[in-house]
Structure formats: structure tokens, C-alpha cells
C-alpha positions in Angstrom: -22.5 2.2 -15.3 -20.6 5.2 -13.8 -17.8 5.4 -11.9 -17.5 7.9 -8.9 -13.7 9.3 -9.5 -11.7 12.3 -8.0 -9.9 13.3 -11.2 -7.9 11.8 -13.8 -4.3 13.3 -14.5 -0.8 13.0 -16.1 2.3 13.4 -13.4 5.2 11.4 -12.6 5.0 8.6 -10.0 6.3 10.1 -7.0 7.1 7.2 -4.9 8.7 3.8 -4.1 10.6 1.8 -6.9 8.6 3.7 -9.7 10.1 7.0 -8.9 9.9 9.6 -11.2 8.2 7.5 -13.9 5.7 9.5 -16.4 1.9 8.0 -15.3 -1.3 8.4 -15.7 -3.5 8.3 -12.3 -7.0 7.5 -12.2 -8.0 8.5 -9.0 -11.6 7.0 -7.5 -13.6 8.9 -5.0 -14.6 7.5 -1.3 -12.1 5.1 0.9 -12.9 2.7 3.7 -10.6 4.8 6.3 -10.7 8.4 7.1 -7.2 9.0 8.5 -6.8 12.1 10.4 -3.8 13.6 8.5 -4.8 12.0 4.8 -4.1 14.8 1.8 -6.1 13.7 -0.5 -10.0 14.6 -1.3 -11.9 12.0 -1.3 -15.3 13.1 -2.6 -16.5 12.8 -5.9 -16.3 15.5 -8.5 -17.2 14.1 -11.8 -19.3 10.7 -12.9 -17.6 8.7 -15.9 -18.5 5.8 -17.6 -15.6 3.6 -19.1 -16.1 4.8 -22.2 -15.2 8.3 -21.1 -12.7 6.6 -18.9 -10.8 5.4 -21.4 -11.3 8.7 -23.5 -9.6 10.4 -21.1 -7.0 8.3 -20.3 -6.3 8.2 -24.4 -5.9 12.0 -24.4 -3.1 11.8 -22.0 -0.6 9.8 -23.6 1.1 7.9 -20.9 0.8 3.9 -20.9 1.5 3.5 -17.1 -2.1 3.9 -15.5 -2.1 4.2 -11.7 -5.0 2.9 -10.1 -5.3 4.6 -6.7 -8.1 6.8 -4.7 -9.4 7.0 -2.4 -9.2 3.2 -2.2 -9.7 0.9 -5.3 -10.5 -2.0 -4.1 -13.6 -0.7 -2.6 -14.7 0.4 -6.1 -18.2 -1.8 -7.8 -17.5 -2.4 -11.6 -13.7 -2.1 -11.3 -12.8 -5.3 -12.7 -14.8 -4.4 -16.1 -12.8 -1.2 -16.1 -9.4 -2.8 -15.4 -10.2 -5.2 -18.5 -11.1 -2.1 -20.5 -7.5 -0.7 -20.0 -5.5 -3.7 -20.4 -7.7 -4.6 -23.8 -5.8 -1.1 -24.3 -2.9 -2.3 -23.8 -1.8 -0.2 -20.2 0.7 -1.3 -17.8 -1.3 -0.7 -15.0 -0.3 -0.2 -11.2 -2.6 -0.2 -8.0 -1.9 1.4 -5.1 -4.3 0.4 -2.0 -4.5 0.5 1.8 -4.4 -3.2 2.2 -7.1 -3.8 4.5 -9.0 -5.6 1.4 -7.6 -8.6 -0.7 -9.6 -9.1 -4.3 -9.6 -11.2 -6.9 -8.5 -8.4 -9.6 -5.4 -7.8 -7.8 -4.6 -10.1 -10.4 -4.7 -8.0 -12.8 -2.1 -5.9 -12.1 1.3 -5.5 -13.5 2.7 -3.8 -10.0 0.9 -3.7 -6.5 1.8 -1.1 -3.9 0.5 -1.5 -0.6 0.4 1.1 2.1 -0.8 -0.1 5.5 -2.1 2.4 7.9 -1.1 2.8 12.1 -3.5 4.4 12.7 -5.7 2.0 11.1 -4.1 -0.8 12.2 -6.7 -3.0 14.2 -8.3 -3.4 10.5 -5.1 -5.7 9.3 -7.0 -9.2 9.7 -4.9 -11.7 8.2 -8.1 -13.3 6.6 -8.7 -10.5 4.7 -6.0 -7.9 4.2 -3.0 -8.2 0.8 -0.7 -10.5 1.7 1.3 -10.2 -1.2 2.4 -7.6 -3.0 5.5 -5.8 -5.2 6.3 -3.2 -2.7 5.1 -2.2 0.6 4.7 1.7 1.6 3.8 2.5 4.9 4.0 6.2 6.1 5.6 7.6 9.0 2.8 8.6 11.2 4.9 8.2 14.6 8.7 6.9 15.3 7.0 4.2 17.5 5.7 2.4 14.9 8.6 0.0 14.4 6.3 -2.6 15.6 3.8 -2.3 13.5 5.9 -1.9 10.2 8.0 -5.2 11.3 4.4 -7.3 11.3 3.3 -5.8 8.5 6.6 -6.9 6.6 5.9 -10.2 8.2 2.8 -10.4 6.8 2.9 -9.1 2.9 5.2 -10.8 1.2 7.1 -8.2 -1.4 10.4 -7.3 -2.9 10.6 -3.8 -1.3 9.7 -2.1 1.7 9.3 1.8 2.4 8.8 4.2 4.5 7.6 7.7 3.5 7.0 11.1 5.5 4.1 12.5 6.5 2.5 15.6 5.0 0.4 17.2 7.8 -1.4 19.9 6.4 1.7 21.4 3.8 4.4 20.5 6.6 6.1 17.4 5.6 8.0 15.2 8.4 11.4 13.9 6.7 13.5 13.6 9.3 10.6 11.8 11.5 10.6 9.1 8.4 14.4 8.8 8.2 14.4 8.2 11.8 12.0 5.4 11.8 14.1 3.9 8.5 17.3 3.8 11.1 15.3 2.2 13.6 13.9 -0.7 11.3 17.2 -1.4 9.7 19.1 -1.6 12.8 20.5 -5.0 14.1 18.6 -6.7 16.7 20.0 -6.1 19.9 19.5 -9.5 20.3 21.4 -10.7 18.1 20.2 -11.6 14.5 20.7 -9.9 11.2 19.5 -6.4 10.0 16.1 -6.9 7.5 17.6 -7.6 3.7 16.4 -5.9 1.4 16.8 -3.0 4.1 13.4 -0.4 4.5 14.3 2.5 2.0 13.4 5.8 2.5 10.8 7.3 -0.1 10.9 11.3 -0.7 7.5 11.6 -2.4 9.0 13.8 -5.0 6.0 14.7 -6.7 5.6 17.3 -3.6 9.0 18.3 -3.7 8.4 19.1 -7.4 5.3 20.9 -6.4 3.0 18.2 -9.1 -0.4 16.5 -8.3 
């Protein structure tokens, strides 16, 4: 079997608790969304077995994988690829959309889930991740205080981000912060502020200029 993947390559984890970690990503082609200002390609560019997988992974060095796309959980075979790399001895890290629970999320030694706005009719409680080590949800609007509140009802993790969106080389930082202010504020009706607070997430794998 062959798996359809984007690229595999060494960087530094750019985001949430992880920062500035040395990783290896695995990155799979195709995604069940298509959001408007995503920056990643999503189409295939090279067909690898596990074998050559694995190869490639060796070569790099790093033992944090990063399991991302694309979307992961969409992927057929993944589990037998998973069990390859942990049979390697990998710490291994997904990072999905959410809209799809699995039964190899199991398999992970870190879960990042980043729900999507724009996307967010497709959060059915039946199917999407309820659980989770951190949550990531980018800044697409300042309205979305809503929507990041229910999702942080909903998946159960031990931190929750928010992180700025790149549109087209034009990142919005102060559109993220403002949203981070806004979920971390007392109720006005009374109540306490959300503990552990939202925390803001730079992405500094842009500001460094890496993959």
C-alpha cells in the first residue's frame, strides 16, 4: 500500500505548548474541508509505502513525528503506519481538524485539535474529538467568541489557543490577540474568567521564515 503525502520534513514545531521543539512532520495529501484562507497544499506530490516512510523519517533524525496534512484522520492504512513508527520508537503528535474522532487517536502521545469557523456546522457531537491535549483554533473573525467558548465546552483539553490568520503572506496578530482579550474576559454577568486562560500562539515557524 501507498500512501498519498505532501512532503515529509525536519522543522521546529511552531505552535501551541510544543513551541519551538525540533520535529519531524509527515504531512498527508487531501483534507475533508477546503477553507478559503488555508496555506497549505493539499495535493499529492509523491506516493510512499511505509517502508519508504519510515526511510525517510530515519534520515531526518528527529524522534518527535508530527502527524498532520491535509487531515489525518481521513487517511486509509494510517493505523498500520502509526504502529510502524512507534515499533520505531517515535513520540508521535497529531494535529487534526476535529470534525473526525478514530480509534488510533489512541495512539498518540499528544493530540492537537484545531476546529474550523468557518467549518463549523460540521462539529456534531457524535462524531467530532472530544478530547484532546490542546485545542488550536485560528482567528478567522473577532466574532467568533462563540464558537471558541462551545468548542472549549466540548473537547476536553489542558490548553486552549488561539492563533492568527495567514491570508495570503499577511498574517492577522493583532485580530488574534483581540479575540484572546475577549475569551479571557470576566463574564459580565458575573462568573469567573476561563482557567487555564486562552493563550495566544505566534506560529513561529513563519516568523522564522521555516516550513
Amino acid at each position: 500500500m501507498k500512501y498519498r503525502l505532501r512532503s515529509i520534513f525536519s522543522s521546529i514545531q511552531g505552535e501551541g505548548r510544543h513551541t519551538g521543539r525540533p520535529a519531524t512532520f509527515i504531512r498527508f495529501a487531501g483534507c475533508n474541508l477546503n477553507c478559503p484562507w488555508c496555506d497549505t497544499h493539499k495535493h499529492t506530490r509523491e506516493m510512499l509505502t511505509i517502508s519508504e516512510i519510515m526511510a525517510k523519517v530515519g534520515k531526518l533524525g528527529n524522534r518527535t513525528v508530527v502527524v498532520t496534512g491535509g487531515e489525518p484522520t481521513v487517511v486509509i492504512g494510517l493505523k498500520d503506519l502509526l504502529q510502524a513508527l512507534k515499533k520505531g520508537g517515535y513520540w508521535l503528535a497529531l494535529e487534526t481538524n476535529g470534525t473526525r474522532n478514530i480509534p488510533e487517536i489512541e495512539m498518540f502521545d499528544y493530540v492537537a485539535v484545531s476546529p474550523k469557523y468557518f467549518y463549523r456546522s460540521r462539529y456534531a457531537e457524535e462524531t467530532m474529538v472530544r478530547k484532546a491535549d490542546e485545542v488550536r483554533i485560528v482567528a478567522e473573525d473577532e466574532v467568533m467568541v462563540g464558537f471558541c467558548r462551545q468548542m472549549r465546552a466540548r473537547i476536553t483539553a489542558s490548553d486552549y489557543f488561539i492563533s492568527p490568520l495567514d491570508e495570503q503572506g499577511k498574517i492577522h496578530y493583532r485580530r488574534a490577540f483581540n479575540l484572546m482579550l475577549r475569551l479571557n474576559a470576566k463574564p459580565k454577568t458575573g462568573g469567573e474568567a476561563p482557567w487555564p486562560p486562552w493563550a495566544l500562539s505566534i506560529q513561529t515557524h513563519k516568523v522564522l521564515g521555516l516550513k
